[in-house]
N, C-alpha and C positions, 0 to 999 in steps of 0.2 A: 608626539612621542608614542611608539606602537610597546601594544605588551598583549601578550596571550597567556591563558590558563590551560590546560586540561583536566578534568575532572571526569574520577572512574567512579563509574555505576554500577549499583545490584540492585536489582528489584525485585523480588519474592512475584512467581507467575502461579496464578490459580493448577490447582492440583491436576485440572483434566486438560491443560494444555498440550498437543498433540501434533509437532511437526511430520517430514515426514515418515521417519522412523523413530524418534525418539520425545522422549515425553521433557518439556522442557521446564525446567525448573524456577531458575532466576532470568532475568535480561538485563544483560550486560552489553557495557559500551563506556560512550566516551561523552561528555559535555563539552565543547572548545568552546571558551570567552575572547573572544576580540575587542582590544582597546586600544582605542586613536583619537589621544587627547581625552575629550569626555563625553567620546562618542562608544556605547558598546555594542556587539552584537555576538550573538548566539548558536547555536549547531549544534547536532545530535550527530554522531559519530557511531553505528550500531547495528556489525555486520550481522545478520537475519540464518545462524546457525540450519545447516543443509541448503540453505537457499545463497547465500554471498560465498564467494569463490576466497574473501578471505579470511579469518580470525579476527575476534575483537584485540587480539596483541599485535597480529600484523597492521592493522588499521592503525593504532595509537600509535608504533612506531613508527611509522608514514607520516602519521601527522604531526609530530613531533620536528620531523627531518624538512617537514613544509610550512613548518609555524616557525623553525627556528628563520627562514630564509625571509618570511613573510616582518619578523619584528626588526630583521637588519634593513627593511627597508623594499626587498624587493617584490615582485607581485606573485600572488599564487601560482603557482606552476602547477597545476592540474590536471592536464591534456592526458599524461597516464597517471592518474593518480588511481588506485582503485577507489572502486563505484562510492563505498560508504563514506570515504575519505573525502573524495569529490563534492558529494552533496554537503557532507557537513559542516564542510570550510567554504562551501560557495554561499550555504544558506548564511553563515553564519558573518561573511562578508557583505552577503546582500542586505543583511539587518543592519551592521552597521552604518553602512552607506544611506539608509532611510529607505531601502529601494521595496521593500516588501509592504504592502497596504496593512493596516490594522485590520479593516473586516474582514471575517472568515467566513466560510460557510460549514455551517457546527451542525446541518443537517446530515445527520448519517442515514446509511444504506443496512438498516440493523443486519446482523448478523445470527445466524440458527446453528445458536453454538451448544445446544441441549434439547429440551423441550419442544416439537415442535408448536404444539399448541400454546403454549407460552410467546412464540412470535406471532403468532394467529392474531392475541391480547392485543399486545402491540403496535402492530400495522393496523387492524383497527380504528386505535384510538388516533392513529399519525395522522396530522393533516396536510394536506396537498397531495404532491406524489405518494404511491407506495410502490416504493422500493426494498427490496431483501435480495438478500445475500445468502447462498446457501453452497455449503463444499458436498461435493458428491465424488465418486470415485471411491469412496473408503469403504462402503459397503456393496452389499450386491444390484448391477444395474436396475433392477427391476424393482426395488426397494424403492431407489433414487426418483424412480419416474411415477410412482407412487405415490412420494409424499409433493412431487413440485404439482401433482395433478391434483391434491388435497389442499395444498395453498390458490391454486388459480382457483379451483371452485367455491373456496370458502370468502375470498376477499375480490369482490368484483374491482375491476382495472387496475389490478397488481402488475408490475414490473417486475418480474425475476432475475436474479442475475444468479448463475448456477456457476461454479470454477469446477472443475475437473482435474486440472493441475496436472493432464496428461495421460492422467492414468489409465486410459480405456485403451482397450485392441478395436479395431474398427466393427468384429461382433458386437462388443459390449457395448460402444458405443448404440448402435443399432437394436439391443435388448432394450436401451433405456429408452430411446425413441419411441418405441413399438409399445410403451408401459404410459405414455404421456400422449393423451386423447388428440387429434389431428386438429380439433376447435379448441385446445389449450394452448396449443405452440406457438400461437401471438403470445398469449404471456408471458413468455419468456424472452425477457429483453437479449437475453446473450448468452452461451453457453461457454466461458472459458477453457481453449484448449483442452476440447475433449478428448481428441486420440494423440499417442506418442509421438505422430510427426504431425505437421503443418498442412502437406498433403495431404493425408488422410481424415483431419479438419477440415480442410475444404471441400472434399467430399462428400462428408456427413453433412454438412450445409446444403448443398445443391440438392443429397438424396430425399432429406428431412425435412428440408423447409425451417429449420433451425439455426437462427441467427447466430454466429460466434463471434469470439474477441479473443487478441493475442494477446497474451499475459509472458509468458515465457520467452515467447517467439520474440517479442521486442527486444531480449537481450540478448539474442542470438547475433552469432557474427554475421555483419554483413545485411542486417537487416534494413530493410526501405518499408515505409508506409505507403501502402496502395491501397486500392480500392479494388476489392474484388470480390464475385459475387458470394453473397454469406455473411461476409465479414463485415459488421457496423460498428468497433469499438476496437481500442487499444486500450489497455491498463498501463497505467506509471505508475512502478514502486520508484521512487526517487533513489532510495536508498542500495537497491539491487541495478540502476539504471545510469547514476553518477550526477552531475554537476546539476545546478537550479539550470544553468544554459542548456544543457546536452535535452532538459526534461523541456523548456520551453520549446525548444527545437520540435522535438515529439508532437508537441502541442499541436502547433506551427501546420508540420503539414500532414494531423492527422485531419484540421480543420478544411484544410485545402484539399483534401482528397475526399470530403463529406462524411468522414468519420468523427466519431464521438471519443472524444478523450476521457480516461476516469483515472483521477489521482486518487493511487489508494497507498494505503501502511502495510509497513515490514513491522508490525508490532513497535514502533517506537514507544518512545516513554509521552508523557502528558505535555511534557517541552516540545517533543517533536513533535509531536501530536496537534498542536495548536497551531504551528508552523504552516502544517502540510494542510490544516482548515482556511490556512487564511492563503496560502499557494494557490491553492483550489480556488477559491470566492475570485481571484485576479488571474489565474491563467484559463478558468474553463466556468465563467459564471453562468447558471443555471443547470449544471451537472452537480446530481448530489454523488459528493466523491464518497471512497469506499475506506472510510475511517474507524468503523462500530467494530475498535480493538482494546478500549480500555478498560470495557469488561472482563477482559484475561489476566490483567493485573492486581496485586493486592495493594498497592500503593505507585500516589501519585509523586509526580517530582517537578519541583519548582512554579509549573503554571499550571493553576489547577483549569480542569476540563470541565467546558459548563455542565451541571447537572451531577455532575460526578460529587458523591461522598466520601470516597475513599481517602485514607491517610495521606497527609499532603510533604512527603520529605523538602527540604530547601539544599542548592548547593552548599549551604554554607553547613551541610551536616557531613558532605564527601568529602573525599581526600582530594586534597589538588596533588594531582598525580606527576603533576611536571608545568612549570611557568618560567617565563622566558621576559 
């Protein structure tokens, strides 16, 4: 006997959260419960405001119109479902079924979401890889190349992973280059879509000796994983990307073309969030995926995240917003 919930979320986000024009407040979304017999399974539903193409009301009415079809018996229909909907009814199918591993990989890629010598602390103290994450583009080029040149000196055989998020003209791109020492540019495992087009990305590769990764580009129409020179990484947001299939796919022949896959968050909540650790540990084991977002949150929800102190809500505090 099938039966679904929906469950609507708010989460209180720390003051200096900063998409990319507006300052974002709460994270909002959706939790879907899958139930078959006395088997359940779970999904996070949580379009990634500027960044997902729909609404977290568009989503939840999608998913409603795809849970209603799913508890009469028949299979998800997903092939166009949007992106967030996709994921969160596939993941949350895939739990059910038993098909997702319990181990995760809860190693995160910390994030330099303030201080930067406070991630200095940090990486440090990490053992095995060091890996970091740092967003650039927000301020001026020559800032940016600045401080990854003050990370590479300060933490011998760092991995940088820098996002860009596109924002460079192929000058600025080239200011940042020119500010970041020619014996540091190994350190930088990847530069995420530095300039506005993909072209101009690949440029900057070839010109700089600066490895990049498509972040964006993956969810452009029409897009193929290849191999080509520059480029050693693809990013998967799940969530911005669609179904657990559509992202194993990604996986699939990012592997087969010698690139490196990195599962990373659209800011999910601590539910999804654990999901996307243990996604990771089974589709890309030994990549530390790009999880280090629950620090933006004031509270957690439902599964708490190791290490994490923060306030732990339970569904059973939301509204079930519609059940079937």
């Amino acid at each position: 006997m099938r039966s679904a919930k929906l469950y609507q979320y708010q989460l209180p986000m720390d003051s200096g959260v900063i998409l990319r024009t507006q300052r974002l407040v709460n994270r909002e979304g959706w939790i879907v419960e899958l139930q078959d017999g006395d088997r359940t399974g779970y999904g996070e539903i949580a379009p990634l405001p500027e960044f997902s193409q729909e609404t977290a009301e568009q989503a939840g009415e999608q998913a409603k119109a795809l849970l209603t079809q799913w508890v009469a018996g028949e299979a998800l229909a997903l092939d166009n479902a949007l992106p967030s909907v996709a994921f969160g009814l596939s993941m949350a199918e895939l739990e059910l079924q038993g098909g997702l591993p319990q181990a995760g990989n809860y190693t995160v890629a910390p994030l330099c979401a303030g201080d930067p010598d406070d991630l200095v602390i940090a990486l440090n103290n990490m053992p095995g890889e060091k890996v970091a994450k740092i967003k650039v583009g927000m301020y001026e080029a020559v800032r940016d190349g600045m401080v990854a040149n003050m990370f590479i000196d300060s933490i011998a055989g760092i991995r940088l992973r820098l996002d860009a998020n596109r924002q460079w003209t192929p000058l600025k791109a080239q200011q940042f280059a020119k500010y970041v020492k020619p014996e540091n540019r190994g350190g930088i495992a990847f530069l995420e879509e530095p300039c506005q087009t993909p072209a101009d990305s690949l440029a900057f590769a070839q010109e700089t000796g600066i490895n990049i990764a498509w972040d964006e580009t993956v969810r452009d129409e029409g897009f193929e994983v290849k191999a080509e020179p520059g480029v050693v990484a693809i990013v998967i947001k799940p969530t911005l990307v669609g179904s657990v299939q559509r992202c194993m796919e990604l996986v699939k022949q990012a592997h087969e073309q010698g690139l490196t896959a990195v599962i990373s968050s659209s800011m999910e909540t601590s539910l999804g969030l654990n999901q996307l650790a243990r996604f990771a540990e089974w589709q890309t084991p030994g990549v530390i995926p790009g999880l280090d977002t629950m620090q933006l949150f004031l509270s957690q929800l439902e599964t708490p995240w190791p290490q994490c102190e923060l306030p732990l809500k339970t569904l059973a505090e939301l509204d079930v917003a519609w059940s079937k």
